[in-house]
N, C-alpha and C positions, 0 to 999 in steps of 0.2 A: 432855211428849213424850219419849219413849225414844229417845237418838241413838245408834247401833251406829257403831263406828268397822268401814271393810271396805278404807280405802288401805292398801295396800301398800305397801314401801319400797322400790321400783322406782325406776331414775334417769329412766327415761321416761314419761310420759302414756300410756296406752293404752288403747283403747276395748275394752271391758268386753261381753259377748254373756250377759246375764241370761233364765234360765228362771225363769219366774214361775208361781204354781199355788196352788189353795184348793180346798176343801170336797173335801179326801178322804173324806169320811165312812168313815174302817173297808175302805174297798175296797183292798186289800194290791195286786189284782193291776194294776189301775188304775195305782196309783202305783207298780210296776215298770215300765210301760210310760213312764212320765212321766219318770223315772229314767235310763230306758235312751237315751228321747228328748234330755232335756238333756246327757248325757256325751256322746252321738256330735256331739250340737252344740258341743260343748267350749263350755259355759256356763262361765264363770268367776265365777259367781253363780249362788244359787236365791234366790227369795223364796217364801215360805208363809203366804198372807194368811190363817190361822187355819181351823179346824174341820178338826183331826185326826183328834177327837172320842175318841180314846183313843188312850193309849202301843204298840197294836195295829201301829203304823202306823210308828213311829218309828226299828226294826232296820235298817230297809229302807232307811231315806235317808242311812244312811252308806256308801251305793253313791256316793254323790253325788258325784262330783269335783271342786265349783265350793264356793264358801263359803257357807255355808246361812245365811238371816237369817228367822225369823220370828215370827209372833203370833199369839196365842191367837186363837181363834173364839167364837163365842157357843154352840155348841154341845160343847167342848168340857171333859167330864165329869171326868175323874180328872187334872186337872192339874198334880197333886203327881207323878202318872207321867212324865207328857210332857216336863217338864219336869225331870227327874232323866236319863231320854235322851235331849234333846237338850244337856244338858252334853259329851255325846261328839258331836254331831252339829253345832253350829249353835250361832248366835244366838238367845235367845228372850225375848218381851217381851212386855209388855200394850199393846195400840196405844196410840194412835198411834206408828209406829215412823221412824224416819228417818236414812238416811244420804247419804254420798258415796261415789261411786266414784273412784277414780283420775285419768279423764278428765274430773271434776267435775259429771259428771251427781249431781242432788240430787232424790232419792226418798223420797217418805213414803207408808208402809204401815199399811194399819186392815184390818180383817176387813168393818167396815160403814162406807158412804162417811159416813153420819153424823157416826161420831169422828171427820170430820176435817174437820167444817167451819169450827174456829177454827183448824188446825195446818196449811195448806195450805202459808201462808208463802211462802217462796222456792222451793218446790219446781217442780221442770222432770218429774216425771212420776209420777203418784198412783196407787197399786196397789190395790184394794177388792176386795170379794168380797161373797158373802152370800145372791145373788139364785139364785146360777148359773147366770146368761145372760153370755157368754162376750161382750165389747166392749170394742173403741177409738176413744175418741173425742178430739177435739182441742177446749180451751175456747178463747174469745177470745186471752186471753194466753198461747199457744200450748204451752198444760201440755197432758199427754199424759195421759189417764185411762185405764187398763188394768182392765180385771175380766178373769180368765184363763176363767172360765166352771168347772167343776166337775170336779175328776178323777173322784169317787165316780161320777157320771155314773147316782146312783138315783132323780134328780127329773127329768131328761129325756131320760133313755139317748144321751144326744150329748157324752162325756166329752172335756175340751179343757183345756188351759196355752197360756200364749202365749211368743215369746220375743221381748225387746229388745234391736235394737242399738242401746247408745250412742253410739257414732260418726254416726248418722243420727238420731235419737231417732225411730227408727220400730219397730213392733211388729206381731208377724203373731200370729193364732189358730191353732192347731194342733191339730185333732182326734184325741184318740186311736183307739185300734180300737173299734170300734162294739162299743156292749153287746148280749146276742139282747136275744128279746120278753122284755116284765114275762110271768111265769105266771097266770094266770086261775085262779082257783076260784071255780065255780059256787056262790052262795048253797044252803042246804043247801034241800030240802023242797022 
């Protein structure tokens, strides 16, 4: 597992306001919106649970003003790209990914909940992605599982990120601006 170090050398503990987010697929304008949303929330954190799907995408998130950590996707093609821009952007790693915040919240990040069913560990809140159905749910031992749902928003036109605060360890879904309709073409003949 890939551990991103993200404490700061703060004298104080502080709780930490993370935007969390996946499956961009390619959608630039999506992920301004996404962008725009986590700054005004003064995110002091992004997570980016994979499917950039190309370096297309990458200009854009040095809008960012929180510290960006993330990992590849399964759909994600020219990685020799991606990963060349987010040297100036971010953290970036092949999942399982995992850190600490400040306030000691302990987060581990995959693209697909799969990778990470030996690497759960001690973790207090588990970021996945993959499906693009946007969920928080609570397991038994009170870990927090986040899927942020899809920025790309081209598998169910309902594009969403969530954000966490770690002060509560609670997390909301936040829909972005509604995509229009898919276009129809009539089969020919």
């Amino acid at each position: 597992m890939h551990r991103v170090d993200v404490l700061t050398r703060k004298a104080e503990v502080t709780s930490v306001k993370i935007g969390i987010m996946a499956d961009i697929h390619d959608n630039v304008d999506n992920l301004r919106h996404a962008i725009g949303l986590f700054n005004h929330e003064n995110c002091g954190m992004v997570l980016l649970a994979g499917d950039f799907v190309s370096p297309l995408v990458v200009p854009s998130m040095r809008k960012l003003t929180g510290k960006v950590v993330a990992c590849f996707g399964d759909n994600d093609g020219n990685q020799i790209g991606i990963a060349g821009g987010m040297k100036i952007v971010g953290t970036l790693a092949r999942s399982p990914v995992s850190c600490v915040t400040n306030d000691g919240t302990r987060i581990t990040m995959a693209h697909q909940l799969d990778d990470l069913r030996d690497h759960l560990g001690e973790a207090d809140v588990i970021v996945f992605a993959h499906t693009h159905r946007p969920s928080i749910v609570r397991d038994r031992h009170d870990r927090l599982f986040i899927n942020p749902g899809e920025v790309g928003g081209w598998m169910f036109r309902r594009p969403s990120v969530a954000i966490l605060e770690t002060s509560t360890r609670e997390a909301r879904i936040v829909n972005l601006p509604s995509m229009p309709a898919p276009v129809h073409i009539p089969e020919p003949g």
